[in-house]
C-alpha positions in Angstrom: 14.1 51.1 -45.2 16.3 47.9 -45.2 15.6 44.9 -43.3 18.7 43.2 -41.9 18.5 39.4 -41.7 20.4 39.0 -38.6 17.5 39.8 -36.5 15.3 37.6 -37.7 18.1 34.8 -37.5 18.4 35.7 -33.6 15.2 36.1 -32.7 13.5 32.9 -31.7 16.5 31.0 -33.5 15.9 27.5 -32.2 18.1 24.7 -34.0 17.1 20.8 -34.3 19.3 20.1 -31.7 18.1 21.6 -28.9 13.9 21.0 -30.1 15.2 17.1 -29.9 16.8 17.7 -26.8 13.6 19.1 -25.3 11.7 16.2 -26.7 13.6 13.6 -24.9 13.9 15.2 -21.5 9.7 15.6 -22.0 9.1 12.6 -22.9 11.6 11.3 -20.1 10.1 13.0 -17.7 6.5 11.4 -18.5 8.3 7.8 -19.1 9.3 8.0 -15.7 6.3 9.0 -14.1 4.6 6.3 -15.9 7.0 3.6 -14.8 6.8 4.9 -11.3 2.8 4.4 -11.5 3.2 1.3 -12.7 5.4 -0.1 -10.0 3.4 1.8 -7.4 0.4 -0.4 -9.3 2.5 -3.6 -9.2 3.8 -2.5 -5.3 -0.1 -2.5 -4.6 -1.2 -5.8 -6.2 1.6 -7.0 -4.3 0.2 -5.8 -0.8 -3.0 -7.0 -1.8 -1.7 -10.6 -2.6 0.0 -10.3 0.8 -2.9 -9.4 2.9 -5.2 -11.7 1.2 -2.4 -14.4 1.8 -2.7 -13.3 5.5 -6.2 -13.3 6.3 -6.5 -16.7 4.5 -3.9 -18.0 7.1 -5.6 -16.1 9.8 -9.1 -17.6 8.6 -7.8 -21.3 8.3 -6.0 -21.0 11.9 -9.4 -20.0 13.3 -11.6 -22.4 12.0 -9.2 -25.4 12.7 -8.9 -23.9 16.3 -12.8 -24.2 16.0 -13.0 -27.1 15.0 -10.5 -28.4 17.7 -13.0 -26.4 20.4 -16.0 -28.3 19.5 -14.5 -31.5 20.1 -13.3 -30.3 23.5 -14.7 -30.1 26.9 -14.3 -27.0 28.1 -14.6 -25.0 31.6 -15.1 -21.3 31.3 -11.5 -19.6 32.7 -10.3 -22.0 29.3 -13.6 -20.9 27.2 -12.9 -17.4 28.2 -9.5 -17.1 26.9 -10.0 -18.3 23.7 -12.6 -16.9 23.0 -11.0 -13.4 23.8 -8.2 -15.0 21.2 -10.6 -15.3 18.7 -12.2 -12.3 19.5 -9.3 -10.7 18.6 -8.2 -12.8 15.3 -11.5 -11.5 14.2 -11.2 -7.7 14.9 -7.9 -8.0 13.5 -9.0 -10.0 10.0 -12.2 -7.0 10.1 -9.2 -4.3 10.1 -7.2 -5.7 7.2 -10.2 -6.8 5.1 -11.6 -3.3 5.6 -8.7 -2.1 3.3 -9.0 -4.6 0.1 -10.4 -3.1 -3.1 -14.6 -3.7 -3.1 -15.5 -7.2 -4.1 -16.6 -10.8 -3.3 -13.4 -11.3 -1.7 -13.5 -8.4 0.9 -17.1 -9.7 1.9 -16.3 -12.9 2.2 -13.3 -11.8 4.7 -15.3 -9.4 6.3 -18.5 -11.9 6.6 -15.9 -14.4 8.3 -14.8 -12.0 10.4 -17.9 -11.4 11.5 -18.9 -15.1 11.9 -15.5 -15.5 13.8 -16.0 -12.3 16.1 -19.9 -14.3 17.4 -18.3 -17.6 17.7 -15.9 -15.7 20.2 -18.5 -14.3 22.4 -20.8 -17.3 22.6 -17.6 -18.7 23.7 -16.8 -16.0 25.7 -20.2 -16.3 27.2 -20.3 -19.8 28.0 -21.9 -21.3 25.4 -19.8 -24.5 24.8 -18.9 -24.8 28.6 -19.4 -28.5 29.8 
């Protein structure tokens, strides 16, 4: 029996060429995906930067309106509103802080929060009314 050599040379033939053009399009493929992690990873940090940016603003406003409240005489329509203001900087700074990574910085913006949310309803309340 003779063996003929052009089937062996067509079956599985596979030149240089095209195993190097495989390669690349693999190794394209996971570059991308890689790069797209990584700015989805940088895209995050960013947000996080931003909303920590916010809530320090957010914090700062509220404790220099504090600070402005205890060195005013208040009635309670005037008590009342901000009060419901700060209320509501406070629900608002619990919201965003909820959704920082775990860490001394989320319970320090969630501790304020809460801090800022009691203020509000003692002042609510009446507390600081003259």
């Amino acid at each position: 029996m003779k063996i003929d050599s052009k089937i062996f040379l067509d079956i599985n033939f596979i030149t240089p060429e095209t195993l190097s053009k495989q390669g690349n399009k693999i190794f394209e493929d996971y570059l991308k995906s890689a790069l797209l992690e990584l700015e989805q990873a940088e895209l995050l940090k960013e947000e996080e930067k931003e909303k920590i940016r916010f809530l320090h603003d957010k914090l700062t406003f509220s404790l220099e309106l504090m600070d402005k409240i205890a060195k005013t005489p208040l009635n309670q329509a005037t008590s009342s509103t901000v009060g419901d203001f700060l209320l509501s900087q406070a629900l608002e700074m619990e919201k965003i802080a909820e959704t920082l990574p775990e860490g001394a910085l989320k319970n320090l913006f969630k501790e304020s929060a809460l801090y800022l949310g009691i203020e509000a309803e003692k002042l609510r309340q009446g507390y600081y009314n003259v």
